[in-house]
PDB file of N, CA, C and O in Angstrom:
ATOM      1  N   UNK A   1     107.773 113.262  97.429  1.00  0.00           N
ATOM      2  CA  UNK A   1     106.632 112.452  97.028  1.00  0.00           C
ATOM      3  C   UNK A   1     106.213 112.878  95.624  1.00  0.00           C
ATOM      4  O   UNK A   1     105.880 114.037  95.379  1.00  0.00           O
ATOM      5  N   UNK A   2     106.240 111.928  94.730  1.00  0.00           N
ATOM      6  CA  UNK A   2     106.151 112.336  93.521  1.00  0.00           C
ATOM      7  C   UNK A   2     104.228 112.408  93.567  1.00  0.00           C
ATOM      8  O   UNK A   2     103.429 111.916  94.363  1.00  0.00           O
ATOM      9  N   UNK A   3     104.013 113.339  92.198  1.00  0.00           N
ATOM     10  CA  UNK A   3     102.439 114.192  92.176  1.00  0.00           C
ATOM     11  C   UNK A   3     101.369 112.672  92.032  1.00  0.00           C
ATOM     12  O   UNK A   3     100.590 112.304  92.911  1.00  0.00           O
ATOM     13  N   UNK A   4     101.546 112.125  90.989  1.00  0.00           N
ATOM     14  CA  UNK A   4     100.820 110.464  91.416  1.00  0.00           C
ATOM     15  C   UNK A   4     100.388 109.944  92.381  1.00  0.00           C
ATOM     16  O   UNK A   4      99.207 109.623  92.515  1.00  0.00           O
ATOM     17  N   UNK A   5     101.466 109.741  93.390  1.00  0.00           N
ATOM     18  CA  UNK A   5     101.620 109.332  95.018  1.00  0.00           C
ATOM     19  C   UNK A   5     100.674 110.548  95.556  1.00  0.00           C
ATOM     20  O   UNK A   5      99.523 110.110  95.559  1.00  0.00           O
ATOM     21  N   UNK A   6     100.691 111.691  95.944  1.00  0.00           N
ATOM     22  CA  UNK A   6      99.797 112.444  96.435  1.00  0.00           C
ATOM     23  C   UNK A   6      98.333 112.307  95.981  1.00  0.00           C
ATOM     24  O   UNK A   6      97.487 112.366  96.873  1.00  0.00           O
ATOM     25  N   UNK A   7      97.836 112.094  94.447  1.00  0.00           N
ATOM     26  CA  UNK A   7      96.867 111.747  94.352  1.00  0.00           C
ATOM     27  C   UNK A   7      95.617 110.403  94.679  1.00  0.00           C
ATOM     28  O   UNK A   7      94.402 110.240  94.795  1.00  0.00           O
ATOM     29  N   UNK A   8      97.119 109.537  94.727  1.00  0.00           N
ATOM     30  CA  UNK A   8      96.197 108.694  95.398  1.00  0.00           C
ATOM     31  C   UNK A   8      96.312 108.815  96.582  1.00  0.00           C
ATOM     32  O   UNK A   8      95.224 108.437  97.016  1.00  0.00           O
ATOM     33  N   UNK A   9      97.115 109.185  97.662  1.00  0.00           N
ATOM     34  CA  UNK A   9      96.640 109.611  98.640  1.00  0.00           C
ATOM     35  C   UNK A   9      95.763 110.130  99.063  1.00  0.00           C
ATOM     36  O   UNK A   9      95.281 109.741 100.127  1.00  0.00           O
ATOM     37  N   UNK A  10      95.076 111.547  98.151  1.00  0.00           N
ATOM     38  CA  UNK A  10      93.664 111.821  98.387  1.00  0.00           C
ATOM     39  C   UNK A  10      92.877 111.533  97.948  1.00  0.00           C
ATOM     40  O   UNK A  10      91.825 112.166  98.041  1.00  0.00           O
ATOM     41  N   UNK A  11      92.976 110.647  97.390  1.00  0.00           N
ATOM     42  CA  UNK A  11      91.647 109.836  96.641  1.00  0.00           C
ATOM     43  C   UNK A  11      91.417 108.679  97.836  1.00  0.00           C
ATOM     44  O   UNK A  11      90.261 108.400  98.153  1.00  0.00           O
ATOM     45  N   UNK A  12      92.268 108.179  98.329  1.00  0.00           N
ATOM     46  CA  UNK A  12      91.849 107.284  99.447  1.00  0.00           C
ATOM     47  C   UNK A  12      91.489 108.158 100.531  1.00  0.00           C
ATOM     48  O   UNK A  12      90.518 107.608 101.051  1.00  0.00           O
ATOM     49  N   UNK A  13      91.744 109.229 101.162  1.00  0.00           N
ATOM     50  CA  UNK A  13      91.009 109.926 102.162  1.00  0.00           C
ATOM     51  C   UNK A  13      89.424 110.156 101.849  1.00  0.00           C
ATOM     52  O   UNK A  13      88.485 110.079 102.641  1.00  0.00           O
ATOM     53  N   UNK A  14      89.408 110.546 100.072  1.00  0.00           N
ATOM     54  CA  UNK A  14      88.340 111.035  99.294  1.00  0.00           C
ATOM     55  C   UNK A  14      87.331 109.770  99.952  1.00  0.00           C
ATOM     56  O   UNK A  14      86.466 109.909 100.816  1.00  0.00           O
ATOM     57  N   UNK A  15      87.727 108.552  99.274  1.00  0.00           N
ATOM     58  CA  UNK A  15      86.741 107.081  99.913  1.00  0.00           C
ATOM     59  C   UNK A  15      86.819 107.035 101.337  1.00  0.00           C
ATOM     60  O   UNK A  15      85.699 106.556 101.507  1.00  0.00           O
ATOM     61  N   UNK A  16      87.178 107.135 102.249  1.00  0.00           N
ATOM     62  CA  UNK A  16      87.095 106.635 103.258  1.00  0.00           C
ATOM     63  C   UNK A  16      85.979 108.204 103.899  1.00  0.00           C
ATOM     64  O   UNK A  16      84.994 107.982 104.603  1.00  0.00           O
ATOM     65  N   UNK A  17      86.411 109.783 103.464  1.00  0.00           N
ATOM     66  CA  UNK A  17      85.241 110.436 103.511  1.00  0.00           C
ATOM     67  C   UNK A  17      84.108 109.888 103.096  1.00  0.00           C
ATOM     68  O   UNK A  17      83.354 109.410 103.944  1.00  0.00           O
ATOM     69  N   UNK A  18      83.826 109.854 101.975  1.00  0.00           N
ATOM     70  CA  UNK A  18      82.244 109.366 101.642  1.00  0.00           C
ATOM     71  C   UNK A  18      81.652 107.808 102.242  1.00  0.00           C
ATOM     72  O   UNK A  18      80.546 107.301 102.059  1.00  0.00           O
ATOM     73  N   UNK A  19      82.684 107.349 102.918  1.00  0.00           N
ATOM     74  CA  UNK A  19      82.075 106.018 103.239  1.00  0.00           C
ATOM     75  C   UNK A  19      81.715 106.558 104.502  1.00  0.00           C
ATOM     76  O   UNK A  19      80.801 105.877 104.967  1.00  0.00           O
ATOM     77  N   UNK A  20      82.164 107.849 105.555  1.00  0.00           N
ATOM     78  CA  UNK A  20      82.104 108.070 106.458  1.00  0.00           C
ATOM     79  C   UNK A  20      80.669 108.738 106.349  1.00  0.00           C
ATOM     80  O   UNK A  20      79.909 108.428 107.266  1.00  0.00           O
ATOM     81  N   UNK A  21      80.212 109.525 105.472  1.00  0.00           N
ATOM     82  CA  UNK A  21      79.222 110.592 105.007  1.00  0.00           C
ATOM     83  C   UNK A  21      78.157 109.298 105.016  1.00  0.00           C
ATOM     84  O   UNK A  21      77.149 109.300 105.723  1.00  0.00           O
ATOM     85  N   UNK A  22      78.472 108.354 104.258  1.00  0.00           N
ATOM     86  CA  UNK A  22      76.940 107.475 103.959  1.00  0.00           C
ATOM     87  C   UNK A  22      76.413 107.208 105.301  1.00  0.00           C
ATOM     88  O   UNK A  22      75.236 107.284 105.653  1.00  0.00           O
ATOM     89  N   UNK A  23      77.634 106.823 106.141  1.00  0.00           N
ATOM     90  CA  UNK A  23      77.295 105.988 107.704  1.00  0.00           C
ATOM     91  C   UNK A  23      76.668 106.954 108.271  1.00  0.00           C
ATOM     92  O   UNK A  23      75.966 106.619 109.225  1.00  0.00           O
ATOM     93  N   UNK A  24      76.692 108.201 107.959  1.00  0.00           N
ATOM     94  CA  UNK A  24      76.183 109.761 108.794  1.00  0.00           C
ATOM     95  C   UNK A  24      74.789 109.676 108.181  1.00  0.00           C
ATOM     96  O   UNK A  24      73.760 109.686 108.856  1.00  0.00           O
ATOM     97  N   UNK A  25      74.827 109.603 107.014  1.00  0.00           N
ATOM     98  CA  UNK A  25      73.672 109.731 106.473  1.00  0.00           C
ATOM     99  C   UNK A  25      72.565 108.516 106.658  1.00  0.00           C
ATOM    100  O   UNK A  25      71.469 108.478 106.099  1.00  0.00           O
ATOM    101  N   UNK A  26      73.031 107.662 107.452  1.00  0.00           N
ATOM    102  CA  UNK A  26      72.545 106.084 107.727  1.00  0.00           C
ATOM    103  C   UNK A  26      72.326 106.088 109.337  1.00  0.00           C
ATOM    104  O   UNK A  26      71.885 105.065 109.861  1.00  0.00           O
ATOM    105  N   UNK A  27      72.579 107.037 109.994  1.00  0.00           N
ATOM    106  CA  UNK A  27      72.192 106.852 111.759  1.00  0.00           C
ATOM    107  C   UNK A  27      70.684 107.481 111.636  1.00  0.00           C
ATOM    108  O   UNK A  27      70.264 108.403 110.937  1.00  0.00           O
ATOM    109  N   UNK A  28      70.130 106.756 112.443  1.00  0.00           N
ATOM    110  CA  UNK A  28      69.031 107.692 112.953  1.00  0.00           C
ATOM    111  C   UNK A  28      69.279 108.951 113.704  1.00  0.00           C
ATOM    112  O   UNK A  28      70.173 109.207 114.511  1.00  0.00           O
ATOM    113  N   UNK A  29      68.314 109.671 113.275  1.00  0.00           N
ATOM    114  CA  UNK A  29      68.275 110.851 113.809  1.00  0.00           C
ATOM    115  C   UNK A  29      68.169 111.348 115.750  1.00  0.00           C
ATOM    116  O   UNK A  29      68.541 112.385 116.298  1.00  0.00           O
ATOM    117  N   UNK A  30      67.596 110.266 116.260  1.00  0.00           N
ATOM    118  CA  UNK A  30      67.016 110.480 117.001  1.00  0.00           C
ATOM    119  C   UNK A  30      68.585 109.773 118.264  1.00  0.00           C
ATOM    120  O   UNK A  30      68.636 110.035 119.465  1.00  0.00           O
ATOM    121  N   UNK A  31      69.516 109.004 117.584  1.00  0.00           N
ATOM    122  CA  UNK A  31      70.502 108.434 118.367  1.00  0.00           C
ATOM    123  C   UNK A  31      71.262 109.679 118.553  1.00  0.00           C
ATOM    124  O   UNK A  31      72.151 109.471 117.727  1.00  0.00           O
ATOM    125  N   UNK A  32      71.496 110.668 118.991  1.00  0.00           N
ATOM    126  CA  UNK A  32      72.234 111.906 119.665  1.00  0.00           C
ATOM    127  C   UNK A  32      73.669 111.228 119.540  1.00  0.00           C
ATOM    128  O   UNK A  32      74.223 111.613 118.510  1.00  0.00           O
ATOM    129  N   UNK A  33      74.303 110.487 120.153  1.00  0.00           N
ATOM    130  CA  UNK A  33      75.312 110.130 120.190  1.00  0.00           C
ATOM    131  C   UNK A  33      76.466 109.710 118.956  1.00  0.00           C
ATOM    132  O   UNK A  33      77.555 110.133 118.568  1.00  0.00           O
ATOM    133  N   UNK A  34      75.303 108.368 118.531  1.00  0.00           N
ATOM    134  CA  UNK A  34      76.391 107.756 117.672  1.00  0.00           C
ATOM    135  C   UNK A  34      75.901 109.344 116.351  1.00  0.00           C
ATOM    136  O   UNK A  34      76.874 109.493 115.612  1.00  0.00           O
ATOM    137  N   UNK A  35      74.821 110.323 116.005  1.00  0.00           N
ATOM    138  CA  UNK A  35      75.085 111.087 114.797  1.00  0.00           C
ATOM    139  C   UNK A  35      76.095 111.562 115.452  1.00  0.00           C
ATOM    140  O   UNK A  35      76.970 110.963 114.826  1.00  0.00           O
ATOM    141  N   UNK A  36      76.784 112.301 116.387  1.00  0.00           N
ATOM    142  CA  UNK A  36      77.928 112.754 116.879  1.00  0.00           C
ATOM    143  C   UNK A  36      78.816 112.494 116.541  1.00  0.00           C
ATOM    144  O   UNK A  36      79.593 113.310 116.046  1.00  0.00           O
ATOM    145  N   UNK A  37      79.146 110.846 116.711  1.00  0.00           N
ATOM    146  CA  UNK A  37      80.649 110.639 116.471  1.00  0.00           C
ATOM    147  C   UNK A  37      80.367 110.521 114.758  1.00  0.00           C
ATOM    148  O   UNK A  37      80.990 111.217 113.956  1.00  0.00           O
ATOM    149  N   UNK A  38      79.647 109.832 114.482  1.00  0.00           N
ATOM    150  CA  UNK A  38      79.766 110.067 112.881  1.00  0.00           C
ATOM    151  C   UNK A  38      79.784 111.575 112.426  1.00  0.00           C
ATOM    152  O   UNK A  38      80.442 111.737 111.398  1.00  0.00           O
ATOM    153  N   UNK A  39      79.244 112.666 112.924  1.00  0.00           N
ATOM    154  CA  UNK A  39      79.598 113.922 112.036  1.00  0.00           C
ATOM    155  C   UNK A  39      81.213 114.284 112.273  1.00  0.00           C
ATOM    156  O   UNK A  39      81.848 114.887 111.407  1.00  0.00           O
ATOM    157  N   UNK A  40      81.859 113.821 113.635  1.00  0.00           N
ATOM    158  CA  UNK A  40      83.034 113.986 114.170  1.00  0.00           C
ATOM    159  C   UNK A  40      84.106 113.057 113.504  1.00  0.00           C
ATOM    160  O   UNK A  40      85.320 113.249 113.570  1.00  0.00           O
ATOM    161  N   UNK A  41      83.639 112.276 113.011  1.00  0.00           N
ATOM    162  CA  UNK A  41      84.340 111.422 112.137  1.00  0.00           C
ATOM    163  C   UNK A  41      84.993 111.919 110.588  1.00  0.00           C
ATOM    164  O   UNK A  41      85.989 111.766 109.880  1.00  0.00           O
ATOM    165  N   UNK A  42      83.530 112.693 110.630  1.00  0.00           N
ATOM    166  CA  UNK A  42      83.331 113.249 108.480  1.00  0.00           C
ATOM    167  C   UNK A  42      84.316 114.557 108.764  1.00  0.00           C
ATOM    168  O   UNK A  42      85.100 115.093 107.980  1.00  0.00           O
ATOM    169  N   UNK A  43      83.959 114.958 110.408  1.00  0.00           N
ATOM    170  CA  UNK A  43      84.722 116.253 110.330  1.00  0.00           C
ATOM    171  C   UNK A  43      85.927 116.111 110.485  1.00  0.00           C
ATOM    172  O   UNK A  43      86.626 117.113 110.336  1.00  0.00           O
ATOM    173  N   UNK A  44      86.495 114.974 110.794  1.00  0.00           N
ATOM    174  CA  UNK A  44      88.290 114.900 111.126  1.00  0.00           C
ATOM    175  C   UNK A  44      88.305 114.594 109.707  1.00  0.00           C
ATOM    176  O   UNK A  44      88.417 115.621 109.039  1.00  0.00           O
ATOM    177  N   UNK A  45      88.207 113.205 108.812  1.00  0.00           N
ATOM    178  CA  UNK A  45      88.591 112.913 107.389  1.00  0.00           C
ATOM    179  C   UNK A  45      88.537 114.265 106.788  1.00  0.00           C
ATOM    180  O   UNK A  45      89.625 114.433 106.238  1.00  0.00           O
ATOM    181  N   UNK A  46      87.656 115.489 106.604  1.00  0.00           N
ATOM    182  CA  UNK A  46      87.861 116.798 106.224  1.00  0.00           C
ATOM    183  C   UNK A  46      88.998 117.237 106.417  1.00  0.00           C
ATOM    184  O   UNK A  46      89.810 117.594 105.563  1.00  0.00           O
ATOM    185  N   UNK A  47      89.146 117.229 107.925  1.00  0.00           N
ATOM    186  CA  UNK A  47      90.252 117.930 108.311  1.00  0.00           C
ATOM    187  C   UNK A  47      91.636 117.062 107.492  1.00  0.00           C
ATOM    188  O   UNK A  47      92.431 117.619 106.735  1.00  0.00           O
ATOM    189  N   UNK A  48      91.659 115.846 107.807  1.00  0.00           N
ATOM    190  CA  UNK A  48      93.278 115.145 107.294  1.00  0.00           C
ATOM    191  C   UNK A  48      93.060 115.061 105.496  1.00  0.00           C
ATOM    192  O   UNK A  48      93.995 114.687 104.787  1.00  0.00           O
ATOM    193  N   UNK A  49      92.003 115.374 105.038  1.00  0.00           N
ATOM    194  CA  UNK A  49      92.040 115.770 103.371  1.00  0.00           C
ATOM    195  C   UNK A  49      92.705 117.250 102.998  1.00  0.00           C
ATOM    196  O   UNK A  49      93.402 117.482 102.010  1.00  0.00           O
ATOM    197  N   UNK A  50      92.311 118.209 104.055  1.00  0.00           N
ATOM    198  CA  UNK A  50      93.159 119.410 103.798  1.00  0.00           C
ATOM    199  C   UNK A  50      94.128 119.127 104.184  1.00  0.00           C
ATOM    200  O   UNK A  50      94.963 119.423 103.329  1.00  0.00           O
ATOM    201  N   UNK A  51      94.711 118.565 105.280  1.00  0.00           N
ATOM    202  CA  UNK A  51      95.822 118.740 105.567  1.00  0.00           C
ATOM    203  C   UNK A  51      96.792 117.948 104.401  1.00  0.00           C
ATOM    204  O   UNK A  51      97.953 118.278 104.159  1.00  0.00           O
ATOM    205  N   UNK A  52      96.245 117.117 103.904  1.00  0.00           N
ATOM    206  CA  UNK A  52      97.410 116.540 103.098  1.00  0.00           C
ATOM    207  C   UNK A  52      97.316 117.409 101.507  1.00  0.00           C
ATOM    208  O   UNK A  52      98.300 117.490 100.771  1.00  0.00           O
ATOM    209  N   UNK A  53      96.433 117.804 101.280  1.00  0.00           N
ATOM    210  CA  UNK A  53      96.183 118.705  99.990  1.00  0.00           C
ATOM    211  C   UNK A  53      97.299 119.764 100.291  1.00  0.00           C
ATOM    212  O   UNK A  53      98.131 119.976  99.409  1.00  0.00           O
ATOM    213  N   UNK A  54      97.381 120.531 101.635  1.00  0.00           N
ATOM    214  CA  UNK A  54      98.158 121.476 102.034  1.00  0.00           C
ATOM    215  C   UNK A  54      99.525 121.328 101.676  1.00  0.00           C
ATOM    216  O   UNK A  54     100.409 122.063 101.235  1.00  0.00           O
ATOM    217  N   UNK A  55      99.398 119.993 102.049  1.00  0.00           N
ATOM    218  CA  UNK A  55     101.016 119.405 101.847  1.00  0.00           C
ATOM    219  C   UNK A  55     101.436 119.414 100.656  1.00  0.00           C
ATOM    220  O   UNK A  55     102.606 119.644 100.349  1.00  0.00           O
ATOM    221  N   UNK A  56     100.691 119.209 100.012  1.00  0.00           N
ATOM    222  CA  UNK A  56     100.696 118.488  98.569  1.00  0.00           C
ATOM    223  C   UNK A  56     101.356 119.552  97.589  1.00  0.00           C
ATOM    224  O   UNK A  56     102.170 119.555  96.666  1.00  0.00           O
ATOM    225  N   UNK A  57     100.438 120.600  98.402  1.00  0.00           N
ATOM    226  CA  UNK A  57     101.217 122.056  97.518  1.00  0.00           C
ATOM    227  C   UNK A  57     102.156 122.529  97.659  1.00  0.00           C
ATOM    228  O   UNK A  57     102.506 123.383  96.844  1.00  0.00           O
ATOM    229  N   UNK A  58     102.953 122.201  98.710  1.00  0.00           N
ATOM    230  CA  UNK A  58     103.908 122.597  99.284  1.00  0.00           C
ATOM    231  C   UNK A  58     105.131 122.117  98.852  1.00  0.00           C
ATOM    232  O   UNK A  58     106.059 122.850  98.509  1.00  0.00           O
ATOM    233  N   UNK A  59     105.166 120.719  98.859  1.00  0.00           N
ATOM    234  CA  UNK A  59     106.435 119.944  98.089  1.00  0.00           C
ATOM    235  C   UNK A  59     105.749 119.533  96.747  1.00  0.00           C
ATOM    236  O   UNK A  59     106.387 118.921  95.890  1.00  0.00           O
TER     237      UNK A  59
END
C-alpha cells in the first residue's frame, strides 16, 4: 500500500471519528443507553485508527 493510500485511509477513519464524537457530544445525558453505544462507538473508531496507523508503520 503505497504512503498516500494509508493516509487517506486515516483521514477517513479521522471523519467518521469526529462525526462519531459530535453524535456523543449530542445525546443527552440522562439517556444511559444510547451515551453508551455512542462512547462505544468513538471507542472502537479509536481502536480501528490505531490499528491501521500500526499497520501503516509496518509496511
Amino acid at each position: 500500500m503505497r504512503k498516500d493510500e494509508v493516509f487517506v485511509g486515516l483521514g477517513r477513519i479521522i471523519v467518521r471519528l469526529e462525526r462519531a464524537r459530535h453524535r456523543l457530544l449530542s445525546v443527552d445525558p440522562g439517556d444511559k443507553e444510547k451515551l453508551l453505544a455512542a462512547s462505544r462507538k468513538v471507542d472502537e473508531l479509536i481502536m480501528e485508527y490505531y490499528r491501521a496507523k500500526s499497520n501503516a508503520t509496518r509496511g
